[in-house]
C-alpha beads as a LAMMPS data file, in Angstrom:
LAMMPS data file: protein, C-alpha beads

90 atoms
89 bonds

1 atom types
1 bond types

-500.0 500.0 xlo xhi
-500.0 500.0 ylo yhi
-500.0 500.0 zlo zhi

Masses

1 110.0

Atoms # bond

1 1 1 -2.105 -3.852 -15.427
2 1 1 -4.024 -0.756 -14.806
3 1 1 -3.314 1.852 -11.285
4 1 1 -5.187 3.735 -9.186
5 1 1 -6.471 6.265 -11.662
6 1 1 -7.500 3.600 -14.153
7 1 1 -9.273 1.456 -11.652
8 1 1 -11.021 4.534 -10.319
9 1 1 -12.248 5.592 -14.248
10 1 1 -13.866 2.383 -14.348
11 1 1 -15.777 3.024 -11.324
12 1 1 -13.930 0.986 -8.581
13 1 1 -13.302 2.766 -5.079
14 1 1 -9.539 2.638 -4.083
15 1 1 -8.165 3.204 -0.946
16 1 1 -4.546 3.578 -0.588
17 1 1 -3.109 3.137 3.141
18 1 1 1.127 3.749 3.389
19 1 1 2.299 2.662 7.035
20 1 1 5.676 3.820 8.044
21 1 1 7.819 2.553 10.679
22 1 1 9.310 4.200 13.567
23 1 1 12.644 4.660 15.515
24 1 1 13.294 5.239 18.903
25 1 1 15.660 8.245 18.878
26 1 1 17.921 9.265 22.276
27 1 1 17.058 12.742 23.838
28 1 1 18.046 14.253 27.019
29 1 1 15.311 12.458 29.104
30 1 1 15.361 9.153 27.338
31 1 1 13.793 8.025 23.813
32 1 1 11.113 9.605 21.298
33 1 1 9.993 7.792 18.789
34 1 1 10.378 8.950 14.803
35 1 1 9.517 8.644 11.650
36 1 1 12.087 5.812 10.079
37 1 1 12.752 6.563 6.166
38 1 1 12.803 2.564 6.093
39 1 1 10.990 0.108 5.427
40 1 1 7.085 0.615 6.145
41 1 1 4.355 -1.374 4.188
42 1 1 1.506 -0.572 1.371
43 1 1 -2.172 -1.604 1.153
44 1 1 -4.237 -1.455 -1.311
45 1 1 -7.967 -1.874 -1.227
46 1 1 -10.643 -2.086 -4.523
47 1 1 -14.284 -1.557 -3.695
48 1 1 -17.185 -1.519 -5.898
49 1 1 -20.326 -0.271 -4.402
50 1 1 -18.916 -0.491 -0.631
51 1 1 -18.184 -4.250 -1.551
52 1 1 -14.346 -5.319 -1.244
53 1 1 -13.653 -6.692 -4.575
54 1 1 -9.613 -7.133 -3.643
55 1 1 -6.416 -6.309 -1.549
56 1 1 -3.090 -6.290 -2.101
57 1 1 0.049 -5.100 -0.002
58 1 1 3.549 -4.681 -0.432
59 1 1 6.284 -4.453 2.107
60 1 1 9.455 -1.954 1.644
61 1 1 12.746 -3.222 2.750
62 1 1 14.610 -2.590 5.796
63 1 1 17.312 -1.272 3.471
64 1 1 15.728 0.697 1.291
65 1 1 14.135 4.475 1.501
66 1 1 10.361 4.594 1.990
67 1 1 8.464 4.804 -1.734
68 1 1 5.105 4.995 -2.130
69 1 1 4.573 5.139 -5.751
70 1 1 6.741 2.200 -5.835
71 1 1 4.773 0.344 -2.553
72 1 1 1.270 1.313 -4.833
73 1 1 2.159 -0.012 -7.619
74 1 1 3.540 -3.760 -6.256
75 1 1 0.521 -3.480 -4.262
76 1 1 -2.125 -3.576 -7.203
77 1 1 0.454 -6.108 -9.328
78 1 1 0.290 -8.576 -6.601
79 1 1 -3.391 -7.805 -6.244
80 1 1 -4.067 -8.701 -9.868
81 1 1 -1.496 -11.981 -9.324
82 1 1 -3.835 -12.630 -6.354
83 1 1 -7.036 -11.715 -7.768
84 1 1 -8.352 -15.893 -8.355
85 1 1 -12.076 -14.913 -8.923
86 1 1 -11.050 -12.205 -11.956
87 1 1 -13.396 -9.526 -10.267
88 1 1 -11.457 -6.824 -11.678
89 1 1 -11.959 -7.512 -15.372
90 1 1 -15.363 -7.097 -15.567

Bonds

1 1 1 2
2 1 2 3
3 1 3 4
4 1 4 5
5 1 5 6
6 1 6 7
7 1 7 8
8 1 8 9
9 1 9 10
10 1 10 11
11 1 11 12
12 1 12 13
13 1 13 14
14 1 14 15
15 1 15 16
16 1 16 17
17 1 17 18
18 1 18 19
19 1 19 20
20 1 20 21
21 1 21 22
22 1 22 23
23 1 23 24
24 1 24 25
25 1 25 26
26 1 26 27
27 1 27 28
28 1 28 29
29 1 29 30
30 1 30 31
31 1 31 32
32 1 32 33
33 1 33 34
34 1 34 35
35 1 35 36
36 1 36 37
37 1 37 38
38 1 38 39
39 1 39 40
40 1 40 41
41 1 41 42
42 1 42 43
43 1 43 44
44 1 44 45
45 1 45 46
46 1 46 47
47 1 47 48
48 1 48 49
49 1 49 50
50 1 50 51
51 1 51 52
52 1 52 53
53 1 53 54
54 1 54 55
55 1 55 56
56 1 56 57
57 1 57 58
58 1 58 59
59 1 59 60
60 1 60 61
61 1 61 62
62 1 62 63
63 1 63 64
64 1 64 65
65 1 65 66
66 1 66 67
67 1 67 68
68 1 68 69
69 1 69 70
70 1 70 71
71 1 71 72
72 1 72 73
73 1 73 74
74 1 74 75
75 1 75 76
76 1 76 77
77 1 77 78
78 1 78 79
79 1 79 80
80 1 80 81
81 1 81 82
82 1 82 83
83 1 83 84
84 1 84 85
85 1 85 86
86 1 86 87
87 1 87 88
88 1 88 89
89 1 89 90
């Protein structure tokens, strides 16, 4: 399984987007929202020549601390599981 760098050496366009959830937090005149260090999802998206090729995303536990080297590289191994029409092994 190759990552990002690999897949960009080759010539592919990847775009990484990490989404993070928030909290509500209590302050004096009610509730703010805030950056949660859990849970959160990661997408992954392989262009070639503005074309999507494939897309792949991972979703951090509820649990667990935020990780997006982790999130990145489910992401592209699910992508690859996913990826019926072999596109990226040209």
């Amino acid at each position: 399984m190759e990552g990002v760098k690999e897949l960009r050496q080759r010539g592919f366009t990847v775009k990484v987007r990490h989404n993070r959830n928030f909290k509500l937090i209590p302050k004096l005149n009610g509730f703010a929202p805030a950056l949660s260090s859990k849970g959160g999802f990661t997408e992954v998206n392989i262009y070639k020549d503005e074309d999507l090729l494939a897309s792949g995303w991972s979703a951090c536990c509820g649990v667990d601390n935020y990780n997006r080297k982790l999130g990145v590289k489910i992401a592209i191994l699910l992508l690859y599981h996913n990826d019926n029409t072999n596109l990226l092994k040209l």
